[in-house]
N, C-alpha and C positions, 0 to 999 in steps of 0.2 A: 242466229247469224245469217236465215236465210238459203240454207243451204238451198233448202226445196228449191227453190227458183232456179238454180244451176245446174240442178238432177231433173225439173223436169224439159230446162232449154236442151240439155243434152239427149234426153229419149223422146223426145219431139222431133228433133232436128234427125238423130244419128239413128240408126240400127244397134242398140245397146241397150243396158241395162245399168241402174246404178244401185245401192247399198248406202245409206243414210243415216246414220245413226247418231243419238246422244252420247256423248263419252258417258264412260261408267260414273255412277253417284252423280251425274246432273243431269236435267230436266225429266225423260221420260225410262232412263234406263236406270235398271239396280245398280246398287255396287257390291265387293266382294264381303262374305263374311267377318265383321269386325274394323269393317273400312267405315269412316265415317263417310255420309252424303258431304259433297260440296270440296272435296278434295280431289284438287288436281295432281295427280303422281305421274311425270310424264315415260316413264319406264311403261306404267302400266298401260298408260295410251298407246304405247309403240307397239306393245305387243297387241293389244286389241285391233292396231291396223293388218296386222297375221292373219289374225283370227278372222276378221271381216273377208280376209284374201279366201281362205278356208271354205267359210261357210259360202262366198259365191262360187267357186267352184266346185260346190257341193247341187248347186242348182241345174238343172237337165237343162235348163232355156241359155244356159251363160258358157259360153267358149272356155275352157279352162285355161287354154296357152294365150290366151287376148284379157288379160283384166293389168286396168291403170290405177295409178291410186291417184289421189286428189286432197289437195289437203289446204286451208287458208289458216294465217295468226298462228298461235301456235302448232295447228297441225301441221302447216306449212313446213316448219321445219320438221314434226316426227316423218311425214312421207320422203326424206330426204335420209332420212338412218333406216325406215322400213327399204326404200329405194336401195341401196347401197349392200345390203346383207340380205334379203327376201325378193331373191331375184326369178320370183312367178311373175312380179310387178313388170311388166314388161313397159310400160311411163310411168314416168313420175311429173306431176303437177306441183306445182307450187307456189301459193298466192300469198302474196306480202306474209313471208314466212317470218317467224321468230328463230332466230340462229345463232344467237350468243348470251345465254341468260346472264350470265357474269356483265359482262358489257353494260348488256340492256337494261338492268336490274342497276346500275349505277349512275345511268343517265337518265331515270325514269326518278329514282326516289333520293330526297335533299340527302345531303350527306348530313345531317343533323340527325336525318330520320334514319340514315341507315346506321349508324352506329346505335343506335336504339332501340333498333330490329333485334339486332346481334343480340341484347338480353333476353329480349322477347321468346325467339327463337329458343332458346337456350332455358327459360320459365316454361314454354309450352312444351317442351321434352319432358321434364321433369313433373309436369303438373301429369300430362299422356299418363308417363309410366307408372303413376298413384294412381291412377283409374277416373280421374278427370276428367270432362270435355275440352275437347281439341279447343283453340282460343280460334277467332273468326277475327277476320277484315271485309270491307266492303269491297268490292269488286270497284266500282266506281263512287264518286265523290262529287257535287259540285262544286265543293272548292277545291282547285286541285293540287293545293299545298296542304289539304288534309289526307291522313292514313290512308291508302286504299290500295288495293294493286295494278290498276293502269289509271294513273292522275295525269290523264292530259286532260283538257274539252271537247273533242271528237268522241275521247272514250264514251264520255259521262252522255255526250248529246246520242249518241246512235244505240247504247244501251237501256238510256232512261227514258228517252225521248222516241225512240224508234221502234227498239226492239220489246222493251219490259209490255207497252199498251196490247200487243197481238202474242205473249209467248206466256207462261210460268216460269218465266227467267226471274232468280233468288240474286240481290244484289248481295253476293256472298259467299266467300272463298274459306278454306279454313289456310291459318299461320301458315302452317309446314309447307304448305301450295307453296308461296312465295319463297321459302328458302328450297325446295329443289327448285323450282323456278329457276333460283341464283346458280345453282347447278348444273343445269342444263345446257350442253353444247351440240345439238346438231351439227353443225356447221363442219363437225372434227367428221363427219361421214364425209361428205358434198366430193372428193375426188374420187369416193370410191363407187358412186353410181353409175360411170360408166360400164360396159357399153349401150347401159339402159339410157333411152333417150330422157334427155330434162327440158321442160319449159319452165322457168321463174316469172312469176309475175311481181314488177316490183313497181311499188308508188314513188312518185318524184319528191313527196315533199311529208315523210314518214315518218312522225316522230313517236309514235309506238311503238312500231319492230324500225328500227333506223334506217333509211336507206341504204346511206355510206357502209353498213354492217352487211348489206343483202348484195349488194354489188362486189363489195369484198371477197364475199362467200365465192356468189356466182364465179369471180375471176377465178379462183383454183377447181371447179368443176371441168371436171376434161369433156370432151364433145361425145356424143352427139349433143349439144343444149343449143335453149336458144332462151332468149330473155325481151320481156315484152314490159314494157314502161307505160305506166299510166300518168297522167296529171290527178295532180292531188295528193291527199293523205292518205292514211293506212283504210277508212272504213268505204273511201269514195270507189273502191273496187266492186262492192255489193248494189250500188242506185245509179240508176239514172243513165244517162247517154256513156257512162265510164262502163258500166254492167253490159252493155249493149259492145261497146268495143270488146271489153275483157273476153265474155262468154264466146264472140265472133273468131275471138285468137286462139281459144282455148278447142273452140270444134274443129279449126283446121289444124291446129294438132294434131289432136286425136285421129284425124280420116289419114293424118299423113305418117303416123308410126305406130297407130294401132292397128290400122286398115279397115277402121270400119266404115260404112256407107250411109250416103242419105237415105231419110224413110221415104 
């Protein structure tokens, strides 16, 4: 997704340090004993955002009472529940978050297909518990009225097109990913992050994580926050003259509630 490019405009630019990692069981990181690779469990990413808090203030070079978390797409929304209940987080970041799976999960997949999920779901429990391999979807699709679990064309272009040529990025999630997916509510935190400061970044025209869903959110976050709108969709945050704004909003953030300084 690019992160590098945002950890290194930040420790270029700022007096700071960032923590970058793969979620657990994708691209370069393990996962837990007995955990399949390529499952997304978003309990278990919330808590890996702890841990990440942990082990930098475990570092002699890093401020213990100064660390932000930072989060895009679905992390977007876990730094919004780590934000709210792991209050070392002194900001919270937030880029075209994911904040309603229920919602989102209903406006993303036809209703033909999601009642069809529901058996799926419900065969891949039972095949698990006989000692079976977990069943897989594509993560992306080029058609994107076929199975996958983000079927828009942005998905499919900035994943297949973008991202797969320069990463070991696995076009490939397992089942269960998409039903806690459906699960997943961030958004039930967003009032309780005060009095930690929030930036949201939200795209104008977002039909991955939905605008209308992220502004929604945003309205019940109590202050200190502030909300930074980009043109475009959900992936135009990461390229181009939008990366150039975003990243510019994002470091005067940071200098003005984290307090950190230029190099």
């Amino acid at each position: 997704m690019d992160l590098d490019a945002f950890a290194e405009r930040f420790t270029s630019r700022l007096k700071m340090a960032c923590v970058v990692y793969d979620n657990r069981g994708l691209g370069d990181s393990d996962t837990g004993p007995g955990q399949p690779r390529q499952e997304i469990v978003p309990d278990l990413q919330v808590a890996d955002i702890s841990d990440a808090i942990t082990f930098a203030q475990s570092r002699g070079e890093v401020d213990p009472e100064r660390i932000g978390i930072w989060g895009s797409s679905y992390s977007g929304g876990h730094v919004l529940r780590v934000g709210a209940v792991d209050r070392r987080a002194k900001v919270v970041l937030s880029q075209v978050p994911c904040l309603n799976g229920w919602e989102n999960f209903n406006r993303l997949v036809r209703p033909d297909f999601a009642e069809f999920m529901e058996g799926e779901f419900q065969k891949d429990r039972l095949d698990r518990a006989a000692g079976n391999a977990p069943a897989t979807v594509k993560v992306v699709d080029e058609n994107p009225l076929a199975p996958s679990a983000l079927p828009t064309s942005d998905s499919y272009d900035f994943f297949q097109k973008l991202w797969a040529p320069k990463s070991a990025w696995k076009n490939e999630v397992t089942l269960k990913s998409l039903e806690l997916f459906r699960a997943h509510d961030p958004s039930a935190w967003i009032h309780r992050i005060s009095p930690t400061p929030l930036l949201m970044t939200v795209a104008e025209n977002d039909v991955l994580t939905p605008t209308d869903l992220a502004l929604e959110a945003y309205s019940r976050a109590r202050e200190p926050k502030q909300l930074s709108m980009l043109p475009g969709g959900h992936f135009d945050a990461y390229t181009g003259n939008n990366f150039e704004r975003n990243v510019a909003r994002q470091i005067k953030f940071l200098k003005e509630y984290l307090g950190v300084e230029d190099n």
